[in-house]
N, C-alpha and C positions, 0 to 999 in steps of 0.2 A: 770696788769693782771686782777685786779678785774672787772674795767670797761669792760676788752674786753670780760668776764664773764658774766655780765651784760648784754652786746649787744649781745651776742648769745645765752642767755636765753630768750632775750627777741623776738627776730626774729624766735627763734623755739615755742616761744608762739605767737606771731602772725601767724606763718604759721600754726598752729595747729587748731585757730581758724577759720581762713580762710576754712581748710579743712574742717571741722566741719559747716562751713555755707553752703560749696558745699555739703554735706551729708544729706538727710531728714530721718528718721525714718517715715514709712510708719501704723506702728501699734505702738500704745500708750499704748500696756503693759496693760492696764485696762478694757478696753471694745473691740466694735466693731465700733465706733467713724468711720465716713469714709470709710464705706464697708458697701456693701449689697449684697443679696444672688439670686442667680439667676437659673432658669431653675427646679435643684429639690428640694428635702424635705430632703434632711441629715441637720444632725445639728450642728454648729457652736458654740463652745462657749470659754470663757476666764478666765484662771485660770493662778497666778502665771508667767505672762507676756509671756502664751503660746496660741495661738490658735491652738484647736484641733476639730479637723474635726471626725463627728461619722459617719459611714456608716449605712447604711438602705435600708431593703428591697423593693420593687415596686416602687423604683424611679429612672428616669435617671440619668447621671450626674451631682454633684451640684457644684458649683461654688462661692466664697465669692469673689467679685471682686471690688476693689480697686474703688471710687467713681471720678474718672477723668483716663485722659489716658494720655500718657507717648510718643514720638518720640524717641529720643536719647540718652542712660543712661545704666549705669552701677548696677544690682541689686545684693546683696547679701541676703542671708536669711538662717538660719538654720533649718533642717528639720527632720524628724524621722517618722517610720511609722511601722506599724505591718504588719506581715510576712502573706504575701498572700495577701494586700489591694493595689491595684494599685493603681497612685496619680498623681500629677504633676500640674504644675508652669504656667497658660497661662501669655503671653505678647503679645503687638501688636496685640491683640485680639479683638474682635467685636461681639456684640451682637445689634440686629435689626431686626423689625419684618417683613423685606422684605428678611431675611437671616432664613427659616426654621424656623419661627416662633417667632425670639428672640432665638434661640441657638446660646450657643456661639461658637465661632470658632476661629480657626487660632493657632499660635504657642505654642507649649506646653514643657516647659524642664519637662521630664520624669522623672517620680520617679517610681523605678522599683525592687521590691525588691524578685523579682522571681528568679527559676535560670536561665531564660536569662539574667538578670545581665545589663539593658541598659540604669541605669540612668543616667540623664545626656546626655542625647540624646532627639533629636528635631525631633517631631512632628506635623503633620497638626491637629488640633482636628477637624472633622466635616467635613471637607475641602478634601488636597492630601493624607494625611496619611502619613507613615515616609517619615522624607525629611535627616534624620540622624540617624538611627539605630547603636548601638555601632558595629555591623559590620566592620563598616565600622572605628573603631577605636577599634580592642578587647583590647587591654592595659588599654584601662579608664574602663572595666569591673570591676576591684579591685580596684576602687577608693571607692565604695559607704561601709559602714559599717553597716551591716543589724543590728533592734534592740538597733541601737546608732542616736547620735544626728549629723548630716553632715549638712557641711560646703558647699553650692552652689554660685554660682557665674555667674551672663548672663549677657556680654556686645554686645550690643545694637546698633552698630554705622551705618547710611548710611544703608549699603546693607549689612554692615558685621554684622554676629550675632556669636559668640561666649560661649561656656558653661565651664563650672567646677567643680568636685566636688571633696571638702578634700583638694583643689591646684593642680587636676589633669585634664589636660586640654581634655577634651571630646569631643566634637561638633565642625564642623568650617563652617559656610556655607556663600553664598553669594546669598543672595534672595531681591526680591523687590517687594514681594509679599505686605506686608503692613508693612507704615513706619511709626505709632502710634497705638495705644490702649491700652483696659484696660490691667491692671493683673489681675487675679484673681486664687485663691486657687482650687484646682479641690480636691473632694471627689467624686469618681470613683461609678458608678454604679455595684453593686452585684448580682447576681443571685443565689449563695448559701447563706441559711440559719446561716453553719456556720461562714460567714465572715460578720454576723449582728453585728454592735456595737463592729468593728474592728474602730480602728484611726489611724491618720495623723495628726500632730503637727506640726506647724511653730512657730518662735520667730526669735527675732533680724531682723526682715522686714526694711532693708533700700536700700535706693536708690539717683542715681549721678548724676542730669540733667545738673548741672553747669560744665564748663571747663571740661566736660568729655575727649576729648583727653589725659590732664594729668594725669589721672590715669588708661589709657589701658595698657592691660597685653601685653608684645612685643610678636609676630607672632613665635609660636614655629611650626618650620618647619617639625617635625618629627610627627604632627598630621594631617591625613590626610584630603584635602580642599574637598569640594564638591560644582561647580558653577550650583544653579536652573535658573540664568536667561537665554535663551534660545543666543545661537549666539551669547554671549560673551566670552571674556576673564577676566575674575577677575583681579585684584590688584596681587592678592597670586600667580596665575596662572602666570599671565606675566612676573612676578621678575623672575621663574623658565622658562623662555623662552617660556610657549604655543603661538602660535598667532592661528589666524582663516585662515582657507583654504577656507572657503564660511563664505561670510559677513550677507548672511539671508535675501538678497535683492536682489541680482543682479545675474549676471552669471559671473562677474570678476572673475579672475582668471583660469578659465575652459575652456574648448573649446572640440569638438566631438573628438574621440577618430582616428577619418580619415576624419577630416574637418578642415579648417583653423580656424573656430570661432564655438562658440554654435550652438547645432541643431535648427532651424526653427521650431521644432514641436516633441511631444512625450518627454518634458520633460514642468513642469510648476512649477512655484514659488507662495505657498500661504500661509498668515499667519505665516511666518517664518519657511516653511517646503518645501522644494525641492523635486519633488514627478516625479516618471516615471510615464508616465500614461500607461493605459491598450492600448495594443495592439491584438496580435495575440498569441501570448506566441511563439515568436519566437525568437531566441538568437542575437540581436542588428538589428532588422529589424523595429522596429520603428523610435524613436527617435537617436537610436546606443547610445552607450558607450558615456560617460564623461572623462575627463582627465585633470589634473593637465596641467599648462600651464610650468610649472617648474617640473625637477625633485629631487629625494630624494632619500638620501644615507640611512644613519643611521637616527634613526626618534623611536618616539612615534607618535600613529596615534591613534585618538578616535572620533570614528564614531557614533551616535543615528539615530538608523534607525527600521522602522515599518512596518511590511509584510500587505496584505491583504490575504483574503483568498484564496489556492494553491498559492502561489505565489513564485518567483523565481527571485534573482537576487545574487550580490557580492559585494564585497570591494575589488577589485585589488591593488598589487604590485610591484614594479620590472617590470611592464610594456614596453615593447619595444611595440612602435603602428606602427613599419618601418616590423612588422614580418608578420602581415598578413593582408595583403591588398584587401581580397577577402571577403567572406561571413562568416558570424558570427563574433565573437566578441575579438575584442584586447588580448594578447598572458601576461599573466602575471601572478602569486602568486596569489590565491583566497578565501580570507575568504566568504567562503559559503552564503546566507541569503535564507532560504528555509524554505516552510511551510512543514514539516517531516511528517504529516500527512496526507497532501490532495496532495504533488505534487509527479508524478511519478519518479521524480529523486532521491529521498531519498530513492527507492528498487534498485537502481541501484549502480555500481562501487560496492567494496570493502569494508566489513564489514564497511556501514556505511560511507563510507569517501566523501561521497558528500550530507550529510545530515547539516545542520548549524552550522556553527561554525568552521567544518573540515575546513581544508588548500583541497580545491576542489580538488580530484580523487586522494588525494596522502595521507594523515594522517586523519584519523577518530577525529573528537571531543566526549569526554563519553556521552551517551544516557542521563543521568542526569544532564544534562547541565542546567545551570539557564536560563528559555528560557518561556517568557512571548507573546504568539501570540496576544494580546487583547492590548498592548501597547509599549511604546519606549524601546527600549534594546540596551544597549552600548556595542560596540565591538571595542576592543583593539589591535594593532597590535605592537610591542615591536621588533625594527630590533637595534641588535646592529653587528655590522662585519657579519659575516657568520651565529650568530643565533639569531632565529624568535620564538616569540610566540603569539599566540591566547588566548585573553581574551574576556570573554561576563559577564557581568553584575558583575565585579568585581571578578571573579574566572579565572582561568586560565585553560584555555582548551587542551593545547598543545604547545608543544616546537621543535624544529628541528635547524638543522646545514646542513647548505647548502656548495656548494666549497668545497666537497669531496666525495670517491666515492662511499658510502653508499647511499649519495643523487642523486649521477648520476643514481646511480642501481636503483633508486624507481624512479625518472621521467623515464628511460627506460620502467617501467612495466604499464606505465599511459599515458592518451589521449595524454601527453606534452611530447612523445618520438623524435615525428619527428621538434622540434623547436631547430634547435639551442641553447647550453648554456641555458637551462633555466635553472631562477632561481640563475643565476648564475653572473647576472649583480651587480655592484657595486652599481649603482643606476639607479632609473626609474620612469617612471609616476605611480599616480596614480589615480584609475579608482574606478567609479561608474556605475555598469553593467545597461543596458536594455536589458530582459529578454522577454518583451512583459506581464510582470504583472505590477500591480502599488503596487509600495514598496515608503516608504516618508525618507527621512534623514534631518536631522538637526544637528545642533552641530559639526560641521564637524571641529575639531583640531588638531595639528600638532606640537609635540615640534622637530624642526630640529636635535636636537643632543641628544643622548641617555642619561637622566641620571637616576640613582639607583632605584626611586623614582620617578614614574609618576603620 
């Protein structure tokens, strides 16, 4: 017993050091060794194996960033900050005088200790701006502990970037925006008087460049994913069945909506963005309609798609393209895409119900819709059996139950009276309207089977 005592003291002190080799400490507790400051004039210093960051009047953002950069790795660091001083962590960050003069830029874990509450969420500094707002996670909002010393966590891998704070997993995204740089510490530029000679403290700066695989946190599915690279499928996504319904390149998959194959004209592919182009503003008299080459029962569907100005088109459903073989456009469920200010159809139909977002001339979406005319806006469609809903930009707009007779009675009182069963198919194509404006989509996903959690 003693020996075998022996040999498992002794392999838990080999493994120990081992880990210990793969772990650097990034700050030496004593000085500033290995950092230098960049951009403004706040001040930096070291006491008690702490650096603390002083904020200061007439200066921009300052930055203490780490004297080399980083690819792949796992950071932890402890943090704390006074109340009202905004902060936060760059990684895979860059600074260069053809980038704005030497500002730094690129990914930032938030420290946030306002009552939005969004530490712990990822940031473009300089760059796109949030790419992770706790929004989009509010449960990691009471991770952070205002006034105290917290516990962060960013791993780093490939395209996956990851955050934490306290053990609570915050951030999940999949970017390939930049796959090294510095860190460096951010002391936040002030514009009030009274938040002069407010701080930000770190200690315990380490970091995992070795065997990092072996110490990722497993993929807790109950936080939600966000993919920024444009016409893929993520790792995360796919496990949960997304695939692509457009590849971002081609016109596979699709075909006109009353043609055997793709339109010849009035529709073009640029830069990873599928675009109608401008017509006559006539309803499928350009290009016409698109349509799924396949149809779909039960489904998640998430569309990124960007109006021009008045502009007019949809996201079709339930699609039957055998209903109308005549002029205008394919017979189906229409999540709305209208400019509500500049096109005439948004005073028409029914408190509202053909303004963006609505289920077209049958259910209104609320007028305080999250609804950005100036850039891409994701729009959701959630069919499980009989009920449907409407999402744009992560809220939810509207819900309905189709296949009974409350919905029969409201397509009787709408343009879709004299169609056959609408709305009422088990499954059908779906369409991307020409309008005769130029609207752009991308991202165009599909998870075939409904689940809780899209």
């Amino acid at each position: 017993m003693k020996k075998i005592f022996t040999a498992l003291f002794l392999l838990a002190a080999v493994s120990f050091i081992a880990s210990a080799q793969e772990w650097e400490s990034l700050f030496n507790g004593r000085n500033l060794d290995g950092w230098k400051k960049l951009n403004g004039k706040a001040a930096y210093v070291v006491e008690d194996g702490v650096i603390t960051g002083i904020s200061r009047m007439n200066t921009p953002n300052t930055f203490l960033a780490a004297d080399r950069e980083f690819g792949d790795f796992i950071l932890e660091f402890e943090f704390k900050v006074d109340d009202g001083l905004n902060s936060g962590v760059q990684f895979r960050s860059h600074s260069s005088k053809e980038y704005q003069n030497g500002r730094v830029h690129g990914y930032q874990f938030e420290i946030d200790p306002s009552q939005r509450a969004w530490t712990g969420g990822i940031y473009d500094e300089a760059a796109r701006g949030w790419l992770y707002p706790l929004t989009e996670n509010p449960e990691a909002r009471t991770a952070f502990r205002n006034g105290q010393w917290n516990k962060a966590r960013i791993e780093a891998v490939g395209n996956s970037i990851r955050t934490w704070v306290n053990g609570v997993p915050c951030a999940d995204i999949w970017d390939d925006d930049s796959a090294e740089g510095i860190i460096a510490l951010q002391v936040h530029a002030i514009s009030d008087p009274a938040y002069a000679g407010k701080t930000v403290c770190w200690k315990d700066i380490r970091i995992c460049t070795r065997d990092v695989q072996k110490y990722l946190t497993p993929v807790c599915t109950s936080v939600p994913h966000v993919n920024l690279v444009d016409n893929t499928v993520s790792p995360r996504e796919a496990a949960v069945g997304w695939t692509l319904l457009w590849d971002g390149k081609t016109t596979e998959g699709w075909r006109g909506a009353k043609l055997e194959g793709f339109p010849a004209s009035g529709w073009k592919i640029e830069d990873g963005v599928l675009k109608v182009e401008k017509g006559n503003g006539g309803e499928s008299e350009n290009g016409g309609d698109i349509i799924t080459t396949r149809t779909y029962g039960d489904f998640v569907l998430s569309v990124d798609f960007k109006i021009t100005e008045g502009a007019n088109s949809g996201i079709k459903y339930f699609v039957d393209p055998e209903l109308n073989k005549g002029t205008g456009s394919a017979i189906g469920c229409e999540f709305q895409i209208l400019d509500d200010d500049l096109h005439p159809d948004a005073k028409l139909g029914v408190k509202g119900n053909r303004k963006c977002g609505s289920l077209y001339d049958l259910i209104p979406a609320p007028e305080d819709k999250p609804f950005d005319k100036s850039a891409f806006n994701t729009a959701v469609v959630i069919v499980k059996g009989s009920h449907v809903e409407h999402w744009l930009n992560g809220v939810k707009l509207l819900e309905y139950e189709r296949n009974n007779q409350m919905w029969d009675a409201l397509v009787d009182y709408s343009k879709y009276r004299d169609w056959p069963n609408f709305g009422n198919l088990s499954d059908g194509y779906i369409l991307l309207q020409d309008h005769g404006d130029e609207v752009w989509f991308k991202n165009i996903k599909i998870k075939a089977e409904y689940l809780e959690q899209y």
